[in-house]
C-alpha positions in Angstrom: 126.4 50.4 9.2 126.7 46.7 9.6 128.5 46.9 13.0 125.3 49.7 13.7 122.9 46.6 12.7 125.3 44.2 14.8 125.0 46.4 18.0 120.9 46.3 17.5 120.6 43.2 17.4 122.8 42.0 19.9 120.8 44.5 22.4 117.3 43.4 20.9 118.3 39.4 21.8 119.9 40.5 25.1 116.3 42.4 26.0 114.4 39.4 24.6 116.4 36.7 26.6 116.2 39.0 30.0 112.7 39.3 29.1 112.0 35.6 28.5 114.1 34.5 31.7 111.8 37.6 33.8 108.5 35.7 32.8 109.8 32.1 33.4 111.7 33.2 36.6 107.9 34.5 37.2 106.5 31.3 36.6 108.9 29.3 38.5 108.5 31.2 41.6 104.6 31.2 41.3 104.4 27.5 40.5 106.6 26.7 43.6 104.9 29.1 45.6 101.3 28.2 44.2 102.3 24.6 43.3 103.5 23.4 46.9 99.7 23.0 48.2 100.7 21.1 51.4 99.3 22.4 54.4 101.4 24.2 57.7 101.0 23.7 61.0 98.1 25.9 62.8 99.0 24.6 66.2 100.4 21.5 68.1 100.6 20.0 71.6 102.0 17.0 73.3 100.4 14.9 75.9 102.5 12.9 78.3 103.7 10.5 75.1 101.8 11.7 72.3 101.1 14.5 70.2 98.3 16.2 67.8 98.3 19.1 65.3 95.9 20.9 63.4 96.5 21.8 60.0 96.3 25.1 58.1 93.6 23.2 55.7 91.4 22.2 58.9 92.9 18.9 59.4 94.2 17.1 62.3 96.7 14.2 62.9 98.2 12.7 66.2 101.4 10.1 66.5 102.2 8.0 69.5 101.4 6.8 72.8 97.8 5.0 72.9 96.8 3.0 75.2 93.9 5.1 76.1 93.1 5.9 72.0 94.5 9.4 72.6 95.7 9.2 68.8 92.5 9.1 67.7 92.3 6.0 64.9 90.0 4.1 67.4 92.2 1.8 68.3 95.3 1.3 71.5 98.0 1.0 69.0 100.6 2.8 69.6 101.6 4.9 66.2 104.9 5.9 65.2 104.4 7.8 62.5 101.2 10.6 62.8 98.0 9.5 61.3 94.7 11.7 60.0 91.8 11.9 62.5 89.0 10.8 60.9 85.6 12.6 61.3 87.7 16.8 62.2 87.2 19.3 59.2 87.8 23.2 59.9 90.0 22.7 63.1 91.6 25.7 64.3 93.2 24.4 67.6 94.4 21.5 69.2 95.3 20.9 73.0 96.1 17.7 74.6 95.8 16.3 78.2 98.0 13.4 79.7 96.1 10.9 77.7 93.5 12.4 75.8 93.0 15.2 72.5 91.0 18.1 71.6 90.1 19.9 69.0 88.2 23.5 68.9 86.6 24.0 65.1 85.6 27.3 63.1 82.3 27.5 64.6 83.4 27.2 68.1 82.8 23.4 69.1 85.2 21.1 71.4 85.8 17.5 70.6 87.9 15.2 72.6 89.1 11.7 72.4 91.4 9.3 74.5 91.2 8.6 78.4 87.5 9.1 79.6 86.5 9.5 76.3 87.6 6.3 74.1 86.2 3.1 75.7 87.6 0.0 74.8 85.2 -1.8 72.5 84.7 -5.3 73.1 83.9 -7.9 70.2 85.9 -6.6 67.0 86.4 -9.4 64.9 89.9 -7.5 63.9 90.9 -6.0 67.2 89.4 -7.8 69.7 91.3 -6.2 72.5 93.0 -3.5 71.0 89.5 -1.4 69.8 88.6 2.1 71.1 86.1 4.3 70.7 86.0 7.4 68.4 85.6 11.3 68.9 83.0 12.5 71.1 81.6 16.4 71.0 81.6 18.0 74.4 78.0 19.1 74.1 78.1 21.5 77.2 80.9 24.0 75.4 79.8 26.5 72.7 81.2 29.5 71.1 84.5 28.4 72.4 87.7 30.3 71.5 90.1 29.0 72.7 91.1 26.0 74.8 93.8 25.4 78.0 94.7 21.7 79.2 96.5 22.4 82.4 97.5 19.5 85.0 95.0 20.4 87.3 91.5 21.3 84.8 90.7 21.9 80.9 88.9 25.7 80.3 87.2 26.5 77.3 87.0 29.7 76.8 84.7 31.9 75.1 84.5 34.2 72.1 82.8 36.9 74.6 85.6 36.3 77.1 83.7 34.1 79.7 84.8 30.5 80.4 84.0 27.4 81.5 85.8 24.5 83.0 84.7 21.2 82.4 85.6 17.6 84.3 84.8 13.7 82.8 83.5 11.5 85.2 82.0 8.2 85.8 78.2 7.9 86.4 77.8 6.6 90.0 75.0 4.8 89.4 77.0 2.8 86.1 80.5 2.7 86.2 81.3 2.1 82.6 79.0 5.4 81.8 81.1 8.4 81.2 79.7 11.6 81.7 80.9 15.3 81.5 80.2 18.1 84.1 80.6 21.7 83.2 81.2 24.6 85.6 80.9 27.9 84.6 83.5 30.3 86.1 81.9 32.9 87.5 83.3 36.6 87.7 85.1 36.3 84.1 84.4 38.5 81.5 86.9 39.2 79.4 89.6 36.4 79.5 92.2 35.7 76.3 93.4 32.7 78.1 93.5 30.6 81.4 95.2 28.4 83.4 94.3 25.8 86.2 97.5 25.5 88.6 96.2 23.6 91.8 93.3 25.2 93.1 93.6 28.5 91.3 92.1 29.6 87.8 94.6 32.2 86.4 93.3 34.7 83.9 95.2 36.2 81.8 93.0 39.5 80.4 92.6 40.7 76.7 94.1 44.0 78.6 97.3 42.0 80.1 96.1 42.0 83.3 96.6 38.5 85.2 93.7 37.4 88.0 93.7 34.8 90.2 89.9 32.8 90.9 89.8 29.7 93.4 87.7 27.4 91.3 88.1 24.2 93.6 85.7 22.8 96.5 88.2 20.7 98.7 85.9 20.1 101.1 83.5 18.5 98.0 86.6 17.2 96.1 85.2 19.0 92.8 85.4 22.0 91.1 83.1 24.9 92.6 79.5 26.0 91.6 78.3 29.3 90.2 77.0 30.1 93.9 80.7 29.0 95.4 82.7 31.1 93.6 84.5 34.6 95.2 85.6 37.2 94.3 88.6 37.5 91.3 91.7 38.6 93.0 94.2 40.7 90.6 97.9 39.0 90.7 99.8 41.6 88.0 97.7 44.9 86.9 99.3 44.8 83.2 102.0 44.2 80.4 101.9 40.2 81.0 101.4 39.2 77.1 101.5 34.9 78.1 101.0 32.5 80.4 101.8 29.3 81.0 101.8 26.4 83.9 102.5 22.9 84.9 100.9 21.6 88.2 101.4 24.7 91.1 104.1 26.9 89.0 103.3 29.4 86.8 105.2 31.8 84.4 104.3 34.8 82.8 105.6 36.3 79.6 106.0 40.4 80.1 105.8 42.4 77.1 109.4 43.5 77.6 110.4 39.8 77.0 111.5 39.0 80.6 109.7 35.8 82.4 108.1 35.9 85.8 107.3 33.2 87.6 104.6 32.6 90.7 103.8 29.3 92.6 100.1 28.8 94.2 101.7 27.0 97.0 104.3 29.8 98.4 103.5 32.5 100.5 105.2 34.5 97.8 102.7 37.5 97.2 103.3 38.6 93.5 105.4 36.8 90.8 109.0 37.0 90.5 111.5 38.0 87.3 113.1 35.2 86.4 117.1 36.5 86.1 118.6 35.7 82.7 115.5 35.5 80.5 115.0 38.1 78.4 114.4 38.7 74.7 111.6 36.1 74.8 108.2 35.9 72.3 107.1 33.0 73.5 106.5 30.8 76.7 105.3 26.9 77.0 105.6 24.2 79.3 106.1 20.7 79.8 106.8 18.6 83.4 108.8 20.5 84.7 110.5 22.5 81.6 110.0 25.7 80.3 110.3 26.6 76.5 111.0 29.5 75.6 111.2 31.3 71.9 113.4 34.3 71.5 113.0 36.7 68.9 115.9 35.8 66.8 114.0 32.2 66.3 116.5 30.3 68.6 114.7 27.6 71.3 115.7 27.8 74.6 115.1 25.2 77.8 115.1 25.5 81.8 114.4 22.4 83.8 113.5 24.7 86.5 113.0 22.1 89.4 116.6 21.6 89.1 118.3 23.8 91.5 121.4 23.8 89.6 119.4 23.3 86.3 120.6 26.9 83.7 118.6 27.6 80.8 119.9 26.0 77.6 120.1 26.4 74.2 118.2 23.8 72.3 120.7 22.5 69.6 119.1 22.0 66.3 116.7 24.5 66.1 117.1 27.6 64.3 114.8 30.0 62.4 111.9 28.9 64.5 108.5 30.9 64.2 106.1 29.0 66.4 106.5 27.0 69.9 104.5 24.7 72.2 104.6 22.2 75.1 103.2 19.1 76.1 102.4 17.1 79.7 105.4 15.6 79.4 108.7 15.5 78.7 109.0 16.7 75.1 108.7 20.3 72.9 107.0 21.2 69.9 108.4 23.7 67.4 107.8 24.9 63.9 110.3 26.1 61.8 110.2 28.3 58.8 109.8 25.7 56.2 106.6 24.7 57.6 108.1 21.4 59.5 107.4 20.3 62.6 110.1 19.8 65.2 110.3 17.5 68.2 112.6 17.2 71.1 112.8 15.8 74.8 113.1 12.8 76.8 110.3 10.9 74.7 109.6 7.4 72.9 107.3 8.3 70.7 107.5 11.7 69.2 106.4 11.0 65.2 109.5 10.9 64.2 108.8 7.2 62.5 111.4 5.7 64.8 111.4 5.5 68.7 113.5 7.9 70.1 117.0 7.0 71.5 116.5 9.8 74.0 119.6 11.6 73.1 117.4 15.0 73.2 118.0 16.6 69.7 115.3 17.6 67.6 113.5 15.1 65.0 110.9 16.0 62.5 107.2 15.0 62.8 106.6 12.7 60.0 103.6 13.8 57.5 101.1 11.2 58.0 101.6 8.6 55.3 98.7 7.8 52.9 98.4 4.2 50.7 97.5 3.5 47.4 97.5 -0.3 46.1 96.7 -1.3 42.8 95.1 2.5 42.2 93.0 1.7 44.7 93.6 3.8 48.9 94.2 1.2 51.7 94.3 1.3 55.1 95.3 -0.3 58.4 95.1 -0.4 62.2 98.5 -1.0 62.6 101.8 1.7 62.4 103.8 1.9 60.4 107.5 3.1 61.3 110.8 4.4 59.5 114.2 2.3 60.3 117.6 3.7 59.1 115.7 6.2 56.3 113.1 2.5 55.1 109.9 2.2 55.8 108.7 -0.6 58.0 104.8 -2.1 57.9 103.6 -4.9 60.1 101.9 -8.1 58.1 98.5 -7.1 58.8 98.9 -4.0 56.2 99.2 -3.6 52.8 100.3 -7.4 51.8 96.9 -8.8 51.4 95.9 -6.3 49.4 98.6 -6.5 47.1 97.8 -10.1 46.6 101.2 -11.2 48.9 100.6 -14.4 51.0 102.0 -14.1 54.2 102.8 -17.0 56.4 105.1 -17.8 59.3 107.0 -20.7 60.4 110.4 -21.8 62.0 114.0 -22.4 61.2 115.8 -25.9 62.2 117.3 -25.5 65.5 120.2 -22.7 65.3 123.1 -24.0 66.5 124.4 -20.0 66.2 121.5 -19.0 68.7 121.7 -22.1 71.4 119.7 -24.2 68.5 116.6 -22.1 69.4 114.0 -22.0 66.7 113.8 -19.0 64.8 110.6 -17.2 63.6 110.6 -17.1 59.5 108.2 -15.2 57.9 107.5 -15.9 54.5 106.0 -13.7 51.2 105.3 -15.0 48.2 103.5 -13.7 45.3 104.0 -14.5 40.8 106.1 -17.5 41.8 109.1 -15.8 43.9 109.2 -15.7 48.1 111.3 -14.1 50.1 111.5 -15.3 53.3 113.1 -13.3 56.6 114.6 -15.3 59.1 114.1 -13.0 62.4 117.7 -13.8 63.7 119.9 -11.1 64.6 120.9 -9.8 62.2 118.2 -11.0 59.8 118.5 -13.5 57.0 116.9 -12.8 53.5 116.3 -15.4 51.7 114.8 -15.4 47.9 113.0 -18.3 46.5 115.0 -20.4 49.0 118.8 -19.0 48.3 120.6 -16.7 50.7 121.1 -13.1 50.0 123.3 -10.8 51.5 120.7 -8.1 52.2 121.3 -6.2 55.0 118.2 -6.5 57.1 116.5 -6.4 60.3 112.5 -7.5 61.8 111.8 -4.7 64.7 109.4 -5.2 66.7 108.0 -1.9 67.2 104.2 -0.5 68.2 103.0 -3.7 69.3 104.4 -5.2 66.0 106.7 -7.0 64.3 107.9 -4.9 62.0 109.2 -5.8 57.9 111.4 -4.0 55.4 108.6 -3.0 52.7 110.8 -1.7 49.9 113.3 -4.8 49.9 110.2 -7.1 49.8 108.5 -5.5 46.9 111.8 -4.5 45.0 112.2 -9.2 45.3 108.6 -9.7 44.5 109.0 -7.5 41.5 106.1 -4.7 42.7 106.8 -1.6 42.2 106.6 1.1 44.9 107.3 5.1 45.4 107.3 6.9 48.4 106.8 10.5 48.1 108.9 11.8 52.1 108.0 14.8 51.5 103.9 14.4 51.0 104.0 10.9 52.8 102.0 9.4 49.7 103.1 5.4 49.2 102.3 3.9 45.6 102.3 0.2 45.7 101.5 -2.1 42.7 100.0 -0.9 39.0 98.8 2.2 38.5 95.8 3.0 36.4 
């Protein structure tokens, strides 16, 4: 009876524990799968050396290359790590031109910044030559579903399948006055996508027909009128599931997962299978690459103007689920964990660092938010990340943290032909730690010589310093959260 009552109880402890680890193995998967609130990427695209993504929560950010404010934080800083564009809620697409963004929202509107679109803004007490104007909305598109940036025009098109192309220009009567001319393409009527490759509009139909419009006046220099337009010649009758093109060549995606390609300026009649492709879901371009996505997630690459040039496996990606291209010379994937993946022959590709052009793939940085004293900060300038640390130039957070900031010079260096080194100084509660910007770099605190391993880039337009070693002296406290980009400097509430 007692090893009867033994039995029982053993099983009734045994059910309780399986029970009790069922509803916390419950909990932990829906707190990870409900707690992780970050947002994944809704789409992505690279200009010639930057990039923007929208954001499954409506959001956009953009990293690198600005000259022409094609990053969209109103200045011509270049940005290493991706920031938040301002003033975007309820973006669905993104698309980028050589030097310029756009984004398509919910409700069918186009807005676009950078080249033609961003003036330089004279006067700002803080930038004075380094200030560009923000987001415009392109006034003339409506109901837009879709957008294509090709070398050669920018089509919106529509949720009823028309489309319209549309071209910034200057105001010949003011040649600082930007304007924007629309041109409807006429004929088109039930379009999922299109393409500009030299003179010629190619449509690709909801029904996976392709159609080829010539939508350029040569003899005006500027894209035709309603009234100009001819008739819509068909290229392929059916099965073509993508398209994509970079100046005159063109590839299509067949719904068997070979690629075709066609080029406006040979006297070659239809397009041709590429040999060796096959298995692909997905088609992009950049100058003069194709991307490709095959169906077991693997990236692959052709620098197709190469005549000796195979199609390659991109190293480093695996387990990919989405793919797109850019204007220049770098490729945008994401992979199953949400991340954003970069690769190419690119400088700036939000990675936090330059690239060292060694062509493996880096991850897209989340943007980085700032919170000093419990109260959010922000800057003009980038930041970057060196060796795994994060990098801020002067103008940052050190103000705001109550850190003076001051720069002088060394004694002549007998080590560096007794030049006169730059020393920048911090000092805040009675400590400084000064960086001599030698080669390596010299830490000193409160005057004595550390052996700090240290260096003063000078990246983005900035000089760059080591945040975390300067706190960690000055006694501030700091957390950086890599995975949500959130920085903590300083008390907390």
């Amino acid at each position: 009876m007692k090893k009867w009552n033994r039995k029982v109880a053993y099983m009734l402890v045994t059910i309780l524990l399986a029970v009790n680890c069922t509803v916390l193995g419950s909990a932990g998967a829906a707190e990870a799968t409900n707690g992780d609130s970050r947002p994944i990427p809704a789409s992505v695209a690279g200009g010639s050396g930057h990039g923007v993504a929208s954001w499954s929560d409506g959001s956009v950010t953009a990293w690198g290359y600005n000259k022409s404010g094609q990053v969209g934080d109103g200045t011509s800083i270049h940005q290493l790590v991706p920031k938040q564009v301002a003033g975007l809620a309820n973006i669905v697409q993104v698309a980028a031109g050589d030097n310029s963004s756009f984004a398509l929202d919910k409700n069918g509107d186009v807005w676009a910044w950078g080249d033609y679109y961003s003036p330089y803004i004279n006067g700002d007490p803080l930038l004075p030559f380094q200030k560009r104007g923000g987001l415009i909305k392109l006034e003339g598109l409506k109901d837009v579903a879709s957008l294509a940036i090709s070398n050669h025009g920018s089509v919106a098109v529509h949720k009823d399948g028309s489309a319209t192309i549309w071209s910034p220009a200057f105001d010949p009567n003011d040649h600082l006055k930007m304007t924007v001319k629309y041109f409807p393409i006429k004929g088109v009527t039930n379009a999922k996508t299109i393409v500009v490759a030299g003179h010629e509009a190619l449509i690709l139909g909801k029904d996976g027909s392709v159609d080829m419009l010539t939508v350029y006046n040569s003899f005006y220099d500027r894209f035709r009128l309603e009234r100009e337009f001819r008739e819509v010649e068909p290229l392929v009758a059916s099965s073509i599931t993508g398209i994509a093109a970079h100046w005159y060549d063109v590839f299509l995606l067949h719904e068997n997962g070979t690629v075709l390609r066609w080029n406006v300026n040979t006297k070659q009649q239809t397009p041709a299978a590429v040999k060796g492709l096959n298995d692909i879901q997905e088609i992009r371009t950049g100058a003069n690459r194709l991307f490709m996505l095959k169906n077991d997630g693997t990236v692959w690459q052709w620098n197709y103007n190469d005549p000796t040039a195979k199609p390659f496996r991109v190293k480093g990606l695996a387990g990919i689920t989405a793919l797109w291209g850019s204007k220049g010379y770098a490729g945008y994937a994401t992979n199953q964990d949400g991340k954003v993946l970069a690769w190419g022959e690119e400088k700036y590709q939000g990675s936090g660092s330059p690239n060292e052009n060694d062509g493996n793939p880096v991850r897209v940085q989340p943007p980085l938010s700032w919170t000093v004293n419990g109260q959010t900060v922000s800057f003009y300038g980038s930041s970057a990340i060196v060796k795994g640390k994060l990098y801020v130039p002067h103008t940052s957070v050190f103000e705001a943290l109550g850190i003076k900031v001051k720069r002088g010079q060394s004694n002549p260096d007998p080590k560096h032909g007794n030049q006169r080194i730059p020393v920048w100084s911090f000092s805040y509660g009675g400590n400084t730690v000064s960086i001599k910007s030698s080669d390596p770099a010299v830490v000193l605190v409160n005057g004595m010589v550390t052996r700090e391993n240290a260096s003063v880039p000078f990246l983005a337009n900035s000089t760059m310093f080591p945040l975390e070693l300067i706190t960690s002296k000055l006694g501030i406290p700091m957390s950086w959260n890599k995975t949500t980009g959130e920085v903590i400097l300083g008390k907390t509430p």
